[in-house]
N, C-alpha and C positions, 0 to 999 in steps of 0.2 A: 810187641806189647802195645796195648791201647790205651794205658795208664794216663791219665790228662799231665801226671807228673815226670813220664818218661822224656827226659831229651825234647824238650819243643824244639830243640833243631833237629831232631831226625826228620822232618818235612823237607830237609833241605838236601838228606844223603840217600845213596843209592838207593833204588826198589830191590829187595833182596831178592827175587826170584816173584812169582804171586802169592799169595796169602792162602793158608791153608787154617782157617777156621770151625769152631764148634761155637753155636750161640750158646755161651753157658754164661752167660752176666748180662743179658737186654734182654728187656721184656718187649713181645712183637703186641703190637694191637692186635685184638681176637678177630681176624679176617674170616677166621672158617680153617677147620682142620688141613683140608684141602687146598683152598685158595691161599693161605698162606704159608704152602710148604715150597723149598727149595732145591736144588740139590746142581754139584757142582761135580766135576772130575778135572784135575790137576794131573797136571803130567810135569817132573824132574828129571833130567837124564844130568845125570853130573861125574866128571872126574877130580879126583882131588889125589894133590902129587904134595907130599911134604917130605923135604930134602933134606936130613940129617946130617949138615954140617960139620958137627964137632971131630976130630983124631977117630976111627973106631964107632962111628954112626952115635947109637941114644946110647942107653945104658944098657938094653938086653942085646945090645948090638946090631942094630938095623943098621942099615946104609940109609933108605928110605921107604914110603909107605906110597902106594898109586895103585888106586883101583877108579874103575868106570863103571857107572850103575845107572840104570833107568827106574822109578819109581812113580808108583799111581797112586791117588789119593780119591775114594768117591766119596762124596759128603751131600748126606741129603739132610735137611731141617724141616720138620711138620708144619704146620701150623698150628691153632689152636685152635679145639673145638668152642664153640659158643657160649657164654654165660659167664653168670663172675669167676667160675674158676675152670680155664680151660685148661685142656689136658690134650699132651702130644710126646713125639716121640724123635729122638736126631739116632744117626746112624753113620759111623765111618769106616770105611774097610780101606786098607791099603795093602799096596805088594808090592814087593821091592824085587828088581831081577838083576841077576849079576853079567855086563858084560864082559867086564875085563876084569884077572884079581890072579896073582900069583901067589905060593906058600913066602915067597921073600921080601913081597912088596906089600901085605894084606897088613891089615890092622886099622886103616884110615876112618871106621866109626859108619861109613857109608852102608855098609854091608856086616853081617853077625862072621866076620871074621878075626882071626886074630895073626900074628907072624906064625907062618908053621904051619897054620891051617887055612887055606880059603874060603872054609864054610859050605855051605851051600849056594846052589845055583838059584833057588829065590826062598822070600821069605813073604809071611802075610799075616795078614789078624784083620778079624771086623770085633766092634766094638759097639754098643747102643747106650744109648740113656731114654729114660721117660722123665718127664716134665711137666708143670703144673704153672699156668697163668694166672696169680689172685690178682684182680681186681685192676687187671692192666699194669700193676708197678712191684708186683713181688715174683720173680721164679724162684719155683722151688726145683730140684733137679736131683737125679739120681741115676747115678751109671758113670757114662766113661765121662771124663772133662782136660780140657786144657788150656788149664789157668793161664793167666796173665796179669801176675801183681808183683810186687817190689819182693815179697817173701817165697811167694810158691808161681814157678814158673815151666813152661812145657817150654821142649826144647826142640827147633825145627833148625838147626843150621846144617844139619848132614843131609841126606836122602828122605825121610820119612820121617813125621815127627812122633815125639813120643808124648805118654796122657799118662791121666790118673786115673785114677776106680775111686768113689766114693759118694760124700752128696752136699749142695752147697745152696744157698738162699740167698736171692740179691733180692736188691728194693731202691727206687726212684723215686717213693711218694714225695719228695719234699724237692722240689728245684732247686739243681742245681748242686744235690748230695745224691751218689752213689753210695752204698755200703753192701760189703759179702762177710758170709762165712762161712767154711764148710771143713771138713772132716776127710780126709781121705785114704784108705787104709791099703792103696796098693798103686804102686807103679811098674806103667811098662815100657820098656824100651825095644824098640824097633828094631837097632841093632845091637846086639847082648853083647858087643865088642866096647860096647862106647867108652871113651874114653875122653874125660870132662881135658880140658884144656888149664882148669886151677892150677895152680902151683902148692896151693897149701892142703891142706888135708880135706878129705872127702868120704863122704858116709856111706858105706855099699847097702848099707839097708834101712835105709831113710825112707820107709815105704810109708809110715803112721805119721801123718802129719795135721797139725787144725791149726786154722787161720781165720783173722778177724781185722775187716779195715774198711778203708773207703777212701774217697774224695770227694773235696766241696769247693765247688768254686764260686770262690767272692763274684768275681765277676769276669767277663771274657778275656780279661789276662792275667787275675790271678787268683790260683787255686794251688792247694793243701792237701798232703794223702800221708794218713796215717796209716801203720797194719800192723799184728803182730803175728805171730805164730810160735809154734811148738813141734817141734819135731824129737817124737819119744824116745827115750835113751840117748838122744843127741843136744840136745840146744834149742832155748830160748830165743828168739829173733823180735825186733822193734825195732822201727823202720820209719821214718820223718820226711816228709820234703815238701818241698815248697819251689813252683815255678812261676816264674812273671815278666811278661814282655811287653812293650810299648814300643810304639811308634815314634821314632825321632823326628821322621822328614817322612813327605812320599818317594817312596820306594825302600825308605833306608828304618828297618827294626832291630830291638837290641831285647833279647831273652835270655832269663837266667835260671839255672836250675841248681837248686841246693838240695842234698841229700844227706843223710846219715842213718848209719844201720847201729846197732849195739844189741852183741851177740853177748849171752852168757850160756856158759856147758852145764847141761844134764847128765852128759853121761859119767858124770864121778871118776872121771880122766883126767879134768882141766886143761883138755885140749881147744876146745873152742872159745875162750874169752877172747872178743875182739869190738876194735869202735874202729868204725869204716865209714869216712866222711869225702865228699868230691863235691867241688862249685865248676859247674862248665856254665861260658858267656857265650852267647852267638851275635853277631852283631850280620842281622839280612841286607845286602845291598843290591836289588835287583836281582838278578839272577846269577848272585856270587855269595856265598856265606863265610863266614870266618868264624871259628873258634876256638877259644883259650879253655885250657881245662886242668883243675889241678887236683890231687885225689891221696889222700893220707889213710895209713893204715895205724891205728893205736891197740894198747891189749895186752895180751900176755902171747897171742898165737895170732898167724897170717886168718883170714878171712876164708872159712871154708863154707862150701853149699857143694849141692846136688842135687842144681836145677838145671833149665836152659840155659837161664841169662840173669843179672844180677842189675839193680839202677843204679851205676856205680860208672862215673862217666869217664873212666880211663879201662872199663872191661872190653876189649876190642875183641876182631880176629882171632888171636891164638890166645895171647895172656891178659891176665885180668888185671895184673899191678898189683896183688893181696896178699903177698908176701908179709910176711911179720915184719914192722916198722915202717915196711915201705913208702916211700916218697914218690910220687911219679906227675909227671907236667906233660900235657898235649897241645900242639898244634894242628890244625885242622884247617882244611880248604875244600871247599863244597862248588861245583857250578853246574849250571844247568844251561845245554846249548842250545836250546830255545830263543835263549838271546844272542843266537849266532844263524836264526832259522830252521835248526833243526831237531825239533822237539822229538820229547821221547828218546834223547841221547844225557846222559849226566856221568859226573867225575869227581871223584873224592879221591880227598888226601891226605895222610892225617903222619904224625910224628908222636912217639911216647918215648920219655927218657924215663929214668929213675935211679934213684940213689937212696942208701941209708938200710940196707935188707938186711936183714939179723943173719948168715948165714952160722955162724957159731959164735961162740966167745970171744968176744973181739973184732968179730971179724965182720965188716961192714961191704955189699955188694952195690951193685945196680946193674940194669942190663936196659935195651931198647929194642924199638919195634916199630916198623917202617909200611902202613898201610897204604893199598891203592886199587880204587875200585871202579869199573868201567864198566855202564850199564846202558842197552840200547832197548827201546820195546818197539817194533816193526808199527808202523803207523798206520798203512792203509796195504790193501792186495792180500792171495791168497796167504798167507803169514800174516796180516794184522795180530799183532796181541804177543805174538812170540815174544819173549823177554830174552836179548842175553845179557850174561855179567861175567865178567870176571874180579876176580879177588885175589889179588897177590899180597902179599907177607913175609919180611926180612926181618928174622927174632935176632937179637945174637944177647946173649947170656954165658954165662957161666953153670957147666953141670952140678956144681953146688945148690946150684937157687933153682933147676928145672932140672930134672935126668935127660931130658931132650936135648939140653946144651943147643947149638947153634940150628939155626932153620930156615931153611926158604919155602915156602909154602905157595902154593898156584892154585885155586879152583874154578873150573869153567862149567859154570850151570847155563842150562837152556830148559826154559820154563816155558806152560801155558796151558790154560784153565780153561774148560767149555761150560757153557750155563747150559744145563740139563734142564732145567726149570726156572 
């Protein structure tokens, strides 16, 4: 996410793999249909091993989930034709291919498998949108999109990511204020296995969604993002925050981000009432970050979605901490070994406990979760640009509060992106 509100210390933590974008919120200057069109091919090859811990594996009885998959992404972006309102077109096709995937070990989200079945040996979809340039500072857009806001977000952490269908309108006339909104009446997912990582409840057909928000920033270290949305027969969403950082000393900064979500239920369940608030501190020291982060769940019910990713500064790796009541506190350790000579290597690390989880009447849990992330991008020779990462994760919980119960999780992505144009 690009959100100005997101984590201003994600600057400081791994590169997840490269970036797999759609221009659906900046407006280009009108270069010329031509001269200002793009286009990119991304290559993922990733395995992801999650080790079922608990007596008797998860709950449908897994041991574990390990599949290997390579995936393509080609992303091309038009430019605009000429004149106050120009007009063009983006286009993405991806295909996911199965290397490795057993009926006992499937279900990891990478691939449209599930336990029992491996699915297919590949899977694909292209997608387009057209689009419309007023006056340099408004798109308008229609077709595939993937968002990235506090409310409605695409989700790229497996193999391929997945988008919306609908149509949305952003605007810059005024420095220094972004604002969107758009309507989207269909989601697709990449792999039809997917399986969100929440703990709390989740909407299988959250397809109909509108959203309305922005950000503005006071000035170059503090800005505001408001959004709301609507998600039909599900839930209300309204979304607050506010980030700001300063300069203490050279080399040494301190950035803070505040957030709160307050969900109210549509669907006449009274399932979804929830207030979901988290303050993470980053304090920069050279090329070493630190941060504290604390994150509350209030309501009637734990914190559901069914997106990618939430602005909620204890949603990591596997669990999000949105359990109903929940309490949870992070520690975080970020470095970049540049300042050891060898750039283009970095290391995170981060700690979440929690306490106080409604698991029934009475009965109060917590559980924790043990991140660590090791990321290289090849600096010069024929490999320049190669990204690898690894991502490990140590859950342990209680089957009360997750069906997963206990977990060790490993993913080894190797990434990298050619500019076609």
């Amino acid at each position: 996410m690009k959100n100005a509100i997101k984590w201003s210390s994600i600057a400081l933590a791994v590169a997840v793999g490269n970036g797999l974008l759609v221009s659906n919120v900046t407006a280009q200057e009108s270069e010329g249909f031509i001269e200002g069109s793009s286009a990119t091919l991304s290559n993922r090859t990733m395995n992801f091993n999650r080790d079922f811990r608990s007596p008797g594996g998860n709950a449908a009885g897994q041991s574990k989930r390990d599949e290997t998959a390579t995936g393509f992404v080609l992303n091309f972006e038009s430019g605009y034709s000429r004149g106050p309102i120009g007009l063009g077109f983006d286009t993405i096709a991806m295909l996911g291919i199965k290397l490795d995937s057993t009926s006992d070990d499937a279900g990891t989200g990478i691939l449209p498998s599930s336990f029992g079945d491996t699915g297919p040996s590949n899977y694909s979809e292209i997608r387009g949108a057209v689009k419309a340039n007023i006056l340099e500072d408004t798109v308008l857009r229609y077709g595939v999109h993937l968002p990235e806001n506090p409310v409605i977000s695409y989700d790229d952490a497996r193999l391929l990511p997945n988008h919306y269908s609908g149509y949305s309108v952003t605007n810059s006339s005024i420095d220094g204020l972004f604002v969107e909104a758009g309507r989207f009446d269909k989601r697709g997912d990449m792999a039809e296995s997917f399986e969100s990582d929440s703990v709390s409840q989740n909407v299988d057909d959250a397809d109909k969604s509108t959203y309305l928000g922005g950000t503005y920033e006071f000035t170059d270290n503090l800005s505001t993002t408001l959004y709301t949305s609507d998600i039909d027969n599900a839930w209300k969403r309204h979304f607050a925050g506010i980030g700001y950082s300063m300069d203490l000393s050279e080399g040494l900064t301190l950035s803070t981000d505040l957030v709160h979500y307050k969900t109210s239920d549509e669907s006449g369940t009274g399932a979804f009432d929830n207030d979901a608030s988290s303050l993470a501190v980053t304090l920069g020291a050279g090329y070493h970050g630190f941060t504290a982060a604390y994150q509350r769940m209030g309501g009637d019910n734990g914190f559901a979605y069914d997106d990618g990713s939430i602005y909620l500064a204890n949603s990591v790796q596997y669990a999000d901490f949105n359990a109903k009541d929940e309490r949870s506190y992070q520690a975080r350790y970020d470095y970049d070994f540049a300042g050891l000579g060898i750039p283009g290597l970095t290391f995170m690390t981060r700690y979440i406990t929690s306490d106080n989880i409604d698991v029934a009447p009475g009965v109060r849990d917590g559980r924790w979760e043990r991140d660590t992330n090791i990321s290289y991008t090849m600096q010069s020779g024929v490999l320049e640009g190669v990204n690898l990462l690894w991502r490990n994760a140590t859950i342990r919980q209680d089957v009360g509060i997750d069906d997963n119960g206990d977990i060790d999780e490993n993913r080894m992505i190797v990434s990298y992106t050619w500019d076609l144009l």
